[in-house]
C-alpha positions as a printed NumPy array, in Angstrom:
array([[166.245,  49.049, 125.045],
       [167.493,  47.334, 128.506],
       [167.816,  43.656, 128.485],
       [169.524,  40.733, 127.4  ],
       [171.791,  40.43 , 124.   ],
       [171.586,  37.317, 121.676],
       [173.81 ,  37.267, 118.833],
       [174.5  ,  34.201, 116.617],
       [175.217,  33.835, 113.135],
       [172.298,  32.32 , 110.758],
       [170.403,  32.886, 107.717],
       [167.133,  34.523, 106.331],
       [164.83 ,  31.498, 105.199],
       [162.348,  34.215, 103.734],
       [160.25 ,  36.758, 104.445],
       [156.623,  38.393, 104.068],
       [154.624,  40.836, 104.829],
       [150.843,  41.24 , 105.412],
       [149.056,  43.911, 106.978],
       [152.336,  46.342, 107.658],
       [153.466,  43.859, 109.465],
       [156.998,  42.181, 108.545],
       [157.487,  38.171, 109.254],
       [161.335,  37.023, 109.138],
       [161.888,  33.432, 109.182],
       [165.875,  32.762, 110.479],
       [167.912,  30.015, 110.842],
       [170.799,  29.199, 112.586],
       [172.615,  25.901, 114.112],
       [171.942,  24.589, 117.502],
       [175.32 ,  24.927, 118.072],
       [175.565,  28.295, 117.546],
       [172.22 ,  29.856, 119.561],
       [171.31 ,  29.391, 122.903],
       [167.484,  28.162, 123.084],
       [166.906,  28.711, 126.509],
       [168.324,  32.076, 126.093],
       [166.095,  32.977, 123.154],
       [163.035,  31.286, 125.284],
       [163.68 ,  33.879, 127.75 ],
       [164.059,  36.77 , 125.189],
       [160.972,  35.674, 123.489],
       [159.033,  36.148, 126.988],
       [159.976,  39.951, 127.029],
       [157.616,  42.773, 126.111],
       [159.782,  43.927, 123.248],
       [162.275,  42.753, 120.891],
       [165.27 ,  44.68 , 118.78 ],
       [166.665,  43.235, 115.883],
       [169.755,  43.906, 113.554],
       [170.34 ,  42.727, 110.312],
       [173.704,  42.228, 108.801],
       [175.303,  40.802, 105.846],
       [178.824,  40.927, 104.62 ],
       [179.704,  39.721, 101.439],
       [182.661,  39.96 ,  99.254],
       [182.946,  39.239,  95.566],
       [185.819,  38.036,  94.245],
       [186.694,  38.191,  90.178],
       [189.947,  37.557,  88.158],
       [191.755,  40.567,  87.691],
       [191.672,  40.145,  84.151],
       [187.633,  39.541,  83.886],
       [185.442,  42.658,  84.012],
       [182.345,  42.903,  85.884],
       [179.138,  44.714,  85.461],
       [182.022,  47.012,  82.817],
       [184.037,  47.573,  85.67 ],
       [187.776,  46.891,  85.572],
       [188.834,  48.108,  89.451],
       [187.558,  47.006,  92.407],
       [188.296,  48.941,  95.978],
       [187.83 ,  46.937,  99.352],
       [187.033,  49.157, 102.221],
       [187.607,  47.475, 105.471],
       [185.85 ,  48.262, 108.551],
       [188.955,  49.636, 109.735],
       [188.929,  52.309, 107.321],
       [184.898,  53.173, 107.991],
       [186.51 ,  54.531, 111.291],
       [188.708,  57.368, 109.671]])
């Protein structure tokens, strides 16, 4: 897809669906999303979206969780090998 790029950091307020179609209600702050760029996306034909969420847990190393006693953090670095 050719075309402009918004990215911001925000939040999924919720989400439905009806009909095979998918409604996904964001939010962000002001501060961090242009509106008169997303106006001018919104006025396009098309739109791509991508989703992601990082989120780390962290636990006392003396606590289990879920029965397990080891936890491994992968960083994206590592992904790349």
């Amino acid at each position: 897809m050719n075309g402009k790029t918004l990215e911001f950091n925000g939040d999924i307020k919720d989400f439905k669906t009806k009909d095979g179609t998918v409604t996904i209600s964001l939010t962000a702050s002001a501060e961090n999303i242009s509106l008169d760029e997303l106006n001018e996306i919104a006025q396009g034909m098309g739109l791509k979206v991508n989703l992601e969420a990082r989120q780390q847990e962290l636990i006392n190393d003396s606590e289990e969780a879920d029965g397990q006693t080891k936890l491994e953090i992968v960083s994206d670095e590592d992904e790349q090998d």
